[in-house]
ROSE-4610 file (N, C-alpha, C; in Angstrom, 1 decimal, always signed):
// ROSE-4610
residu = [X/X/X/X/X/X/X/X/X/X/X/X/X/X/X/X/X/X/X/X/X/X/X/X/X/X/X/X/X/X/X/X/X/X/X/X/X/X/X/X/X/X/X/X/X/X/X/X/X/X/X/X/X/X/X/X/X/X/X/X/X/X/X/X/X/X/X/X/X/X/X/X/X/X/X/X/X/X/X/X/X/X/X/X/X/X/X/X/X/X/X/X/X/X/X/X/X/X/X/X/X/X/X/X/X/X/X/X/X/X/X/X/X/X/X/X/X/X/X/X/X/X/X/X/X/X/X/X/X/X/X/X/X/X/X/X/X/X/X/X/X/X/X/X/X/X/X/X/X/X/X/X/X/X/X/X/X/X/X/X/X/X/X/X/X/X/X/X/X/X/X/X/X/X/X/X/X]
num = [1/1/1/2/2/2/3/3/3/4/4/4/5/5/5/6/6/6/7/7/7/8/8/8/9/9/9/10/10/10/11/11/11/12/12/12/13/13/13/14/14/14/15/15/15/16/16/16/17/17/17/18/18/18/19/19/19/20/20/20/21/21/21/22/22/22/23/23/23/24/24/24/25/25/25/26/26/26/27/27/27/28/28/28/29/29/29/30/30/30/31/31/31/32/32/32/33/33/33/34/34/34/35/35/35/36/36/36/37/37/37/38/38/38/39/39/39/40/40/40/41/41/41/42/42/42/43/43/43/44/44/44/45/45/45/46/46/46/47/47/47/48/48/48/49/49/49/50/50/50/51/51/51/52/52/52/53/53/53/54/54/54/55/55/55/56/56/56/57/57/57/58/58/58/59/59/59]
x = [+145.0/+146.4/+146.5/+147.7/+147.6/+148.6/+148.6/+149.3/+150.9/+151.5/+152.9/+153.2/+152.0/+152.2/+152.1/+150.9/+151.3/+152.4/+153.2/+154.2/+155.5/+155.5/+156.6/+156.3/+154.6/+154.1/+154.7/+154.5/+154.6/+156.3/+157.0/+158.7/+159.1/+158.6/+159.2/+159.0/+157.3/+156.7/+158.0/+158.0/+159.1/+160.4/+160.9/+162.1/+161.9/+161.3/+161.1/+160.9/+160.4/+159.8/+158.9/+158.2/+157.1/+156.1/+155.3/+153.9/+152.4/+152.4/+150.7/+149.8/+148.5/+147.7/+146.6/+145.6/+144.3/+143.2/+142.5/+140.9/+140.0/+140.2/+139.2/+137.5/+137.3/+135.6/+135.1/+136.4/+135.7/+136.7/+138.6/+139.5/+140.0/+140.4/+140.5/+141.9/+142.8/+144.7/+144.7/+145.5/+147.1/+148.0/+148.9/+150.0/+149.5/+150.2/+150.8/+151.5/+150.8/+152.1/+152.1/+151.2/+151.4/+150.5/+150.9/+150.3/+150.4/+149.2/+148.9/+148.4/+148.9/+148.3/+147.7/+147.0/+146.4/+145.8/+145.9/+145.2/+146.0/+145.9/+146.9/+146.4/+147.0/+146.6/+147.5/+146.3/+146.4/+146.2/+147.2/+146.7/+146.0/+144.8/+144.0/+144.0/+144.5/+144.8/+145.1/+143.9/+144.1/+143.4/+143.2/+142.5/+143.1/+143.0/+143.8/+142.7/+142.8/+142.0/+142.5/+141.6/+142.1/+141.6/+142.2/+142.0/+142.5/+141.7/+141.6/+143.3/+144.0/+144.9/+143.8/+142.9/+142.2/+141.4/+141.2/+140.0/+141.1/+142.2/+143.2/+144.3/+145.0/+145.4/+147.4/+148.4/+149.5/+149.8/+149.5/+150.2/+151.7]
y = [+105.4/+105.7/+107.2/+107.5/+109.0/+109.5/+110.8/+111.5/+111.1/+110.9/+110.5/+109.2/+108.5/+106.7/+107.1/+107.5/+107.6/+108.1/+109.4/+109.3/+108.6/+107.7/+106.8/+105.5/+105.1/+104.2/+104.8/+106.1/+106.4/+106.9/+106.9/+107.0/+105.6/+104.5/+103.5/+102.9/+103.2/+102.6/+103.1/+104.4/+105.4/+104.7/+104.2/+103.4/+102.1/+101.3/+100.2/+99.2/+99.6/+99.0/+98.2/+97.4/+96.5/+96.8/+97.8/+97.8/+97.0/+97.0/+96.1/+96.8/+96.9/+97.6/+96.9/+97.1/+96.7/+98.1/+97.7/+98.4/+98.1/+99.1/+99.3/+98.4/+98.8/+98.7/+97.0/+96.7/+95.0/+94.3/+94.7/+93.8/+93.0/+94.0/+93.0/+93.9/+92.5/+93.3/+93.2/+94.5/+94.7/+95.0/+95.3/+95.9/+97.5/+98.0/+99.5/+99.7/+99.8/+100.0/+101.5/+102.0/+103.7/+104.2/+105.8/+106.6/+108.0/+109.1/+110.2/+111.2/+111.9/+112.9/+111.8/+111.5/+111.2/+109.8/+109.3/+107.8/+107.4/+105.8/+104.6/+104.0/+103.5/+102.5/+101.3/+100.2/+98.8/+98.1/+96.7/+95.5/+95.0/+94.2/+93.5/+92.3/+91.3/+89.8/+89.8/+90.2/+90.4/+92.0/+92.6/+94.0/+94.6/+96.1/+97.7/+98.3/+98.8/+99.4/+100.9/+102.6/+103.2/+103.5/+103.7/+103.7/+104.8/+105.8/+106.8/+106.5/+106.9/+107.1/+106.5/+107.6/+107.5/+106.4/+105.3/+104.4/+102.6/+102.8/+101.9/+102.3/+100.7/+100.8/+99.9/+100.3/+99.4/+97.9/+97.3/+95.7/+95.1]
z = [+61.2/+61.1/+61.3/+62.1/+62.2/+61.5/+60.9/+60.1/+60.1/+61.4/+61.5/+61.1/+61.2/+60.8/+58.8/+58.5/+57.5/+56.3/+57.1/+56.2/+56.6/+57.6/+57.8/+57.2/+55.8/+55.9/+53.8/+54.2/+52.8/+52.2/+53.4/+53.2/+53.2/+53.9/+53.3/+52.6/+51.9/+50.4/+49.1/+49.0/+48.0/+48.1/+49.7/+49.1/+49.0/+48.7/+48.1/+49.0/+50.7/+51.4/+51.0/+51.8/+51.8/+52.6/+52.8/+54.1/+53.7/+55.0/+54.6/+56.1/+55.2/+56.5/+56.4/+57.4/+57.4/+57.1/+56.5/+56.5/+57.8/+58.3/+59.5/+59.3/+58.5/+58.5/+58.0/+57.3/+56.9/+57.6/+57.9/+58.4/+57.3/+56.1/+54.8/+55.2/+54.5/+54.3/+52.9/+52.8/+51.9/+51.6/+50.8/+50.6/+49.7/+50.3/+50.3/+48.8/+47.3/+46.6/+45.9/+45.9/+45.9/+46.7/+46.5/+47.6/+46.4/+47.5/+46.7/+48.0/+48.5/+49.4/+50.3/+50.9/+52.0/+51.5/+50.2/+49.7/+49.7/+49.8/+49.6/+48.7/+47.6/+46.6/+47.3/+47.4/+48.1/+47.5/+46.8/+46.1/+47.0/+46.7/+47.8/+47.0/+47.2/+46.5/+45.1/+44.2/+42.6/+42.3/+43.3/+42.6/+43.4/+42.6/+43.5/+44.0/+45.0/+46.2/+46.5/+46.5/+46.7/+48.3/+49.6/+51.0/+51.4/+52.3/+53.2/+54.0/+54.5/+55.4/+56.7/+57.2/+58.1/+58.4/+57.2/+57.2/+57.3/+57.7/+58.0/+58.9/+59.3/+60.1/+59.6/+59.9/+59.3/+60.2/+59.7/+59.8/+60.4]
C-alpha cells in the first residue's frame, strides 16, 4: 500500500468507514479497525493483528 492509499484507508477508518486489506506475505484478510502512524490494527476473524502499511494491500 502506498502512502496515499493509506491515509485514504485511514480517513475513512476515523469516519466510521469499513476497509479490509490483505497481508501480502500469507493472503490472510481483514478489517481495518484502528490505526497509529503507519500500523494498522486488523481484526483477523477472532484475534487483532498489528500490520505494516507497507506489508498489505486494501480489499
Amino acid at each position: 500500500m502506498t502512502n496515499e492509499e493509506l491515509i485514504n484507508v485511514c480517513q475513512a477508518v476515523s469516519h466510521g468507514s469499513i476497509r479490509k486489506v490483505k497481508k501480502l506475505a500469507n493472503d490472510t484478510e481483514g478489517t481495518v479497525i484502528a490505526y497509529e502512524g503507519q500500523n494498522l490494527t486488523v481484526q483477523v476473524e477472532d484475534r487483532i493483528e498489528n500490520w505494516g502499511y507497507n506489508e498489505c494491500k486494501e480489499v
